[in-house]
C-alpha positions in Angstrom: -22.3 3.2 18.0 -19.6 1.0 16.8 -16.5 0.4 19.2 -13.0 1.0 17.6 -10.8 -1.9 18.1 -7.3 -0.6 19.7 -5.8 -0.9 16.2 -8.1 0.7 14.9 -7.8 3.8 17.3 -4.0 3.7 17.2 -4.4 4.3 13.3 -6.9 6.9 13.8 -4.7 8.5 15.8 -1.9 8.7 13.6 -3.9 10.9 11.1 -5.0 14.2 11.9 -8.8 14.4 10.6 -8.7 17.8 10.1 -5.4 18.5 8.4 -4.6 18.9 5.0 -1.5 16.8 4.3 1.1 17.5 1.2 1.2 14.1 -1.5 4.5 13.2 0.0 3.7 13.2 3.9 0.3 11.5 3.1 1.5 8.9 1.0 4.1 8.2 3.7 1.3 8.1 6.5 -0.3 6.0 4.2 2.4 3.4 4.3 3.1 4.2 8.2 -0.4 2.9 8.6 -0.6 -0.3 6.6 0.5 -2.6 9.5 -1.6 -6.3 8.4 -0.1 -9.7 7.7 -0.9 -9.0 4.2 0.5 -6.0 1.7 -2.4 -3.8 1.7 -2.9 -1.5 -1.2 -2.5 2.0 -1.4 -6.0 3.9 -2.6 -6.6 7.4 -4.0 -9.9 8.4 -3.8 -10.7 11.6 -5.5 -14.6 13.9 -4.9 -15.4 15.9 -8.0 -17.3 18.6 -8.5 -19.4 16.6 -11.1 -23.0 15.1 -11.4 -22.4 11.7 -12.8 -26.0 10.9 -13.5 -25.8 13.5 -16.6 -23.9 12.1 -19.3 -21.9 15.4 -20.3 -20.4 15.1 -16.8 -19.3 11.4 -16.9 -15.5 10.6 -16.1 -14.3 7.8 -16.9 -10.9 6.3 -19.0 -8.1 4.2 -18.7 -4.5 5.1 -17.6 -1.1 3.0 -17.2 0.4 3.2 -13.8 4.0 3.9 -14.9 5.1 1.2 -11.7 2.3 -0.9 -12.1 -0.3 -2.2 -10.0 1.2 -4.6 -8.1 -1.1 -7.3 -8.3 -0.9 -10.3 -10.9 -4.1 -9.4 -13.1 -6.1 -12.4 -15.4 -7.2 -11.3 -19.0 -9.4 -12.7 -21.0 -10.1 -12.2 -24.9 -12.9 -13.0 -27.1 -11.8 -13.7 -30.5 -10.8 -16.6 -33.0 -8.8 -17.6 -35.5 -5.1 -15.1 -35.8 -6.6 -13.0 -33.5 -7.0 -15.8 -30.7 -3.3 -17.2 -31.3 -1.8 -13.2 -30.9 -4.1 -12.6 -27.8 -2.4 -16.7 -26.4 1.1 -15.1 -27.5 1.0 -11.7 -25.6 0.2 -13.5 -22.4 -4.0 -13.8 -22.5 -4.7 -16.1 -19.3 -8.4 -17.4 -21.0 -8.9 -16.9 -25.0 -12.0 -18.1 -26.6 -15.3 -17.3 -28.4 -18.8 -19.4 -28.2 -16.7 -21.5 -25.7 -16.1 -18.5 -23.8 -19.2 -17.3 -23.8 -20.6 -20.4 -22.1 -18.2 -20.8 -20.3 -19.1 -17.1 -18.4 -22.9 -17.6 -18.8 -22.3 -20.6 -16.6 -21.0 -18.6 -13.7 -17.4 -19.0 -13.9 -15.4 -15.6 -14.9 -11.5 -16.6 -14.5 -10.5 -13.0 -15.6 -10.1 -9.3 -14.2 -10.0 -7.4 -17.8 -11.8 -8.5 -20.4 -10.8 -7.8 -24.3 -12.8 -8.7 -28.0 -12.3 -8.1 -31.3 -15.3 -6.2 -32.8 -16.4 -9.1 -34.8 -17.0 -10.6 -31.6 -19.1 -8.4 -29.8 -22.1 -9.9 -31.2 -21.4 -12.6 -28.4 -19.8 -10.8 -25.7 -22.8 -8.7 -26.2 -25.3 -11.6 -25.1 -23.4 -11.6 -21.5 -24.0 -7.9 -21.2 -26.2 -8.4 -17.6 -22.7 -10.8 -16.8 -20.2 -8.8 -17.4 -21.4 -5.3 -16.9 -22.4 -5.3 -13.5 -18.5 -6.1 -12.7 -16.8 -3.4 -15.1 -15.9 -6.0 -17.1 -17.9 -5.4 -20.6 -15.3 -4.7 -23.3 -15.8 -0.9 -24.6 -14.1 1.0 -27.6 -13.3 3.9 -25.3 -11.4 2.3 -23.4 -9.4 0.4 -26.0 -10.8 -2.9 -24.9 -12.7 -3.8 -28.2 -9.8 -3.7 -30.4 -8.2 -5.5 -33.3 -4.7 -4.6 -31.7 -5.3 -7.5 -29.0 -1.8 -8.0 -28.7 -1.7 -4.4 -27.2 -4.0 -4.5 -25.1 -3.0 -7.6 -23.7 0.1 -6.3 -22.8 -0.8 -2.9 -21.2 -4.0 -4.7 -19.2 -0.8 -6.7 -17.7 1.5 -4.2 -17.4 -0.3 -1.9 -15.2 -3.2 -0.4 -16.7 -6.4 0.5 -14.5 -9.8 2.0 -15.7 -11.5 4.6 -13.5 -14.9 5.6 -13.5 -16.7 8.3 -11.4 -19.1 6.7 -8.8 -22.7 7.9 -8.4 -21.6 10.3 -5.5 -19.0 11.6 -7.3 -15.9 10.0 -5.9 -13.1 7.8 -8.0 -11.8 5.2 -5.9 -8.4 3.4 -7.3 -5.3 1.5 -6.1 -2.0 3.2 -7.1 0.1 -0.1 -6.0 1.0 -2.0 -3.0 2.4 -0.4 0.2 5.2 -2.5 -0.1 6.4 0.3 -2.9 8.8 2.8 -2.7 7.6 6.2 -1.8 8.6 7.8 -4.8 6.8 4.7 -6.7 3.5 5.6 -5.5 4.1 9.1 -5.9 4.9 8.7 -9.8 1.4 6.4 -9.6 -0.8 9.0 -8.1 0.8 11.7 -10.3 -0.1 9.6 -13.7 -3.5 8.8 -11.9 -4.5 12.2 -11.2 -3.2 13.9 -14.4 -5.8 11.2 -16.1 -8.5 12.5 -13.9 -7.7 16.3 -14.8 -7.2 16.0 -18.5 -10.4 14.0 -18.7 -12.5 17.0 -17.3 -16.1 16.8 -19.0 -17.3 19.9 -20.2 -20.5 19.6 -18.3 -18.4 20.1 -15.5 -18.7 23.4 -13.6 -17.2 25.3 -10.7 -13.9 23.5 -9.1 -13.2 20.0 -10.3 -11.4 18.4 -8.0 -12.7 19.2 -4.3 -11.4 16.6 -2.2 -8.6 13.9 -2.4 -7.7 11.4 0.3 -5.1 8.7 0.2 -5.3 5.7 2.5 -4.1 1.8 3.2 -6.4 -0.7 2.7 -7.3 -1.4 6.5 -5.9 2.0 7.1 -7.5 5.3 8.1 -8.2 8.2 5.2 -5.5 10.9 5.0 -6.5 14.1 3.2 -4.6 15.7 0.6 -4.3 19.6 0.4 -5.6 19.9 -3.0 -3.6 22.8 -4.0 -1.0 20.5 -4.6 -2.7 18.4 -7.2 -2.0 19.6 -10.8 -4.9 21.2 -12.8 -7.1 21.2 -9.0 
């Protein structure tokens, strides 16, 4: 049996396990309990009442955290010509095409979000076994192949996250930095769980959202009283 450190029991002993905390008071326990060197991020994680391995009960999107994200995040677009100079202009960190491409079959991805223009996704599409494995393979759905790079540039920097059910069910996501305002991260969850909600599959039976729990990156899990979250 593993042997709590006495940091580790002093968090644990801030939460109670088996109380069902309102958003407010668990996002402030939350913050309570981020005590490293470093400013640890604030995570949602959300159990739904879905079976991921059927397609018709697959969640997954993109939504833009109204306060951001808090962390400084790399883009990197695949496309040439106009579309390579507007993609440099709205702030792209790495543009390219062939280059690219060899450039990330050679092991080095310098980039968090990855964007293409359609007519390039007869390259990125050679990296698929690169790129997918780390969410990072540009999809339609989630606005990430797109002639509009300019766009989606900008909202990939300005706070825009993608979520996608795990195979037990569970969402895991950073709503911001616990260096935020209270009422930051609330406005954060709020937008991240009205996502969630509205992207209900139709597959999906019986109650949706079963569990929530909000916690500090080094922190211990506080659970959310889900009759507080919208559309639960």
């Amino acid at each position: 049996m593993t042997k709590l450190t006495k940091k580790a029991k002093t968090l644990a002993a801030a939460v109670n396990r088996d109380k069902l905390y309102g958003i407010n008071e668990a996002i402030a326990l939350a913050k309570a309990n981020a005590t490293s060197k470093f400013d640890e991020t604030i995570e949602v994680a959300m159990n739904l009442g879905v079976d991921p391995r059927h397609a018709d009960q697959m969640v997954r999107g993109v939504v833009t955290l109204p306060k951001g994200t808090g962390k400084t995040v790399r883009v990197g677009v695949f496309a040439k010509g106009a579309k390579a100079d507007e993609a440099r202009e709205a702030g792209a960190d790495v543009v390219g095409a062939e280059d690219l491409m060899e450039i990330v079959q050679g092991g080095t991805i310098d980039f968090d979000r990855c964007i293409a223009t359609p007519d390039m996704m007869g390259v990125v599409g050679r990296l698929g076994k690169v790129l997918g494995p780390k969410g990072l393979m540009p999809n339609p759905k989630l606005g990430t192949v797109t002639m509009n790079v300019a766009e989606a540039v900008k909202a990939a920097k300005g706070g825009q996250i993608e979520y996608r059910v795990e195979k037990a069910g569970i969402i895991h996501s950073g709503i911001g930095k616990a260096s935020f305002a209270a009422e930051d991260l609330r406005a954060n969850f709020d937008a991240l769980v009205d996502a969630i909600v509205k992207a209900k599959p139709s597959g999906a039976k019986g109650k949706y959202v079963r569990k929530v729990a909000i916690s500090s990156t080094m922190g211990a899990g506080v659970r959310i009283d889900t009759a507080e979250v919208a559309g639960a």
